[in-house]
C-alpha positions as MATLAB code, in Angstrom:
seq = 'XXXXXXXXXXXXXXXXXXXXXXXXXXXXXXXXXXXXXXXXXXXXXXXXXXXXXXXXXXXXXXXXXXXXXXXXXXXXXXXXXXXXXXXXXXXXXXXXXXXXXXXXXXXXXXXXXXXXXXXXXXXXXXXXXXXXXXXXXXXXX';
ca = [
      -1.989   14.207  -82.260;
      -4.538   12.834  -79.879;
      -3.698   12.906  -75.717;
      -5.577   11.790  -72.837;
      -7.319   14.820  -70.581;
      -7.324   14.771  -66.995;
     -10.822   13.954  -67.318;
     -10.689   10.894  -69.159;
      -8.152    9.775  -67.173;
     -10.117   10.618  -63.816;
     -12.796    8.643  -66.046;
     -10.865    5.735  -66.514;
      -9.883    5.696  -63.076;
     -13.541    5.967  -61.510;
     -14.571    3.233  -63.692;
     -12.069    0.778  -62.971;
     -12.953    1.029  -59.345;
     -16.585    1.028  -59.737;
     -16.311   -2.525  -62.022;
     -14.480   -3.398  -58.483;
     -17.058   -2.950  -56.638;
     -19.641   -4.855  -59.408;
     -17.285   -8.140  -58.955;
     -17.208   -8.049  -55.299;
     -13.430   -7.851  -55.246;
     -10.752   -6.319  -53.469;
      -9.984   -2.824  -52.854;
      -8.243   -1.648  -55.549;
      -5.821    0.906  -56.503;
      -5.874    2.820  -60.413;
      -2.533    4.278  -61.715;
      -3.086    6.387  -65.369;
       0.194    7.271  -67.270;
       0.161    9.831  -70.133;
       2.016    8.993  -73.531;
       5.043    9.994  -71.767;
       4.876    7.769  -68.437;
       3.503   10.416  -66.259;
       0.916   10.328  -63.623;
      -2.338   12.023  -64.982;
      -4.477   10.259  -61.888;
      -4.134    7.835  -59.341;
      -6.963    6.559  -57.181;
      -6.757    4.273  -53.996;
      -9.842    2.986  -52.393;
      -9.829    2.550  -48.629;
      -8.684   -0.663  -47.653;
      -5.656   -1.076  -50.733;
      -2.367   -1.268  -49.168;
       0.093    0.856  -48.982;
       2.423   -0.542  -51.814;
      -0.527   -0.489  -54.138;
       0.082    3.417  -55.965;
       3.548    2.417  -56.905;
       2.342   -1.211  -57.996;
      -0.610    0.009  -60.481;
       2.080    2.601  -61.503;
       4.966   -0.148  -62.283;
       2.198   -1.994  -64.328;
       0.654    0.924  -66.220;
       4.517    2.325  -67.163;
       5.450   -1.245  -68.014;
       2.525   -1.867  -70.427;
       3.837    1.631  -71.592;
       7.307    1.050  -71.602;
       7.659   -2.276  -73.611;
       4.289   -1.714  -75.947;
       2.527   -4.541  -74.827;
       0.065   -5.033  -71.878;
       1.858   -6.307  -68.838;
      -0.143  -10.009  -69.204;
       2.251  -10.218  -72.009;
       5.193   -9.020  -70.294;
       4.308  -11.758  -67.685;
       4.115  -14.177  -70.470;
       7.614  -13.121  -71.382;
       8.754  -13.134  -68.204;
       7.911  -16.718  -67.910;
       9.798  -17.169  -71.209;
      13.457  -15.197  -71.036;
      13.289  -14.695  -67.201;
      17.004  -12.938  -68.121;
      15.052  -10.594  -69.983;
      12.564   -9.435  -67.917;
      15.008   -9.425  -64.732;
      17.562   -7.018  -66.430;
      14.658   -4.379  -67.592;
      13.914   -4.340  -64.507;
      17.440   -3.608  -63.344;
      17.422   -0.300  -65.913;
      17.219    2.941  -64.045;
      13.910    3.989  -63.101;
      12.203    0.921  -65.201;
       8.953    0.028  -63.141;
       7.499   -3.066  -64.736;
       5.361   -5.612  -63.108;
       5.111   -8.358  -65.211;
       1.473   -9.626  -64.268;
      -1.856   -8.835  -65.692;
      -3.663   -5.257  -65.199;
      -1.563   -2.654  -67.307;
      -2.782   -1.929  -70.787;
      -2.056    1.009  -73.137;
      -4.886    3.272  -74.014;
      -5.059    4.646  -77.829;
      -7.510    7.290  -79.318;
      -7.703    7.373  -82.840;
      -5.183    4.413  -82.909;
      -2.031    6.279  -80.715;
      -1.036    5.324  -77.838;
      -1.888    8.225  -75.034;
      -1.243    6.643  -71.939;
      -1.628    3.161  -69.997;
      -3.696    2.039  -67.033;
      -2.521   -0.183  -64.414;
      -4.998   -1.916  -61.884;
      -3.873   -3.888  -58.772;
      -5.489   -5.440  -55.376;
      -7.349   -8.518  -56.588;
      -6.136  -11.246  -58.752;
      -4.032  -10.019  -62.100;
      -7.077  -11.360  -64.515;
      -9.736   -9.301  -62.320;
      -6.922   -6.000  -62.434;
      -7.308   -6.089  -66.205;
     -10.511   -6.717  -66.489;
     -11.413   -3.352  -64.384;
      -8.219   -1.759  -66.167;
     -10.764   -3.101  -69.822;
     -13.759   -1.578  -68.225;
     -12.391    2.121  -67.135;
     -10.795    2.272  -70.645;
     -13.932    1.509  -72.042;
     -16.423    3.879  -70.283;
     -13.866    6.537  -71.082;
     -14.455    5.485  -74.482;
     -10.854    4.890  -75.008;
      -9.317    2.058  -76.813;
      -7.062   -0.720  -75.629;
      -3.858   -1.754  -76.820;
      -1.208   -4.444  -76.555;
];
């Protein structure tokens, strides 16, 4: 069974970031989950706030979590409200139900997720698309 390596996930990471900086946006912050939910690599660049770890975290774990990228968990959130509002209230559920967390696959299974945060959701996923990409890992979800 396939899993994502440190380096890929430091890969992933770098990427995202560096797409950042392409677009002019924000400072942003890169959270990347293994299969299981667990931090492989974080990355913060100077001028993110503080809250921003635990944010790209809740939307990488999310995506993870419910096996669909956290735009669609936004989307249902908008939907059943009720829903989203008592998976949140589960014990140690971190979901942020906005775009920027997406589930990585190699050869089709899920390995991880990648949450992106400090500019606007649809510019998050787009640099959470292009680190997944340049670690030539697909996207899920």
């Amino acid at each position: 069974m396939p899993s994502l390596a440190l380096e890929q996930a430091n890969t992933i990471a770098s990427a995202a970031i560096a797409k950042g900086r392409e677009l002019g946006l924000k400072p942003l912050c890169v959270a990347v989950v293994d299969a299981g939910g667990h931090l492989v690599a974080v990355q913060r660049e100077t001028g993110a706030s503080n809250l921003r770890p635990q944010i790209a975290m809740a939307k990488a774990t999310g995506a993870l979590g419910l096996g669909v990228s956290s735009r669609k968990i936004g989307e249902m959130a908008a939907e059943r409200p009720t829903f989203i509002a008592a998976l949140a209230a589960l014990a140690d559920a971190e979901i942020i139900p906005a775009a920027g967390g997406v589930i990585l696959c190699i050869e089709g299974q899920k390995v991880g997720a990648v949450g992106v945060t400090g500019d606007t959701s649809d510019n998050d996923e787009i640099c959470a698309l292009a680190g997944a990409a340049s670690a030539g890992v697909e996207t899920a979800g």
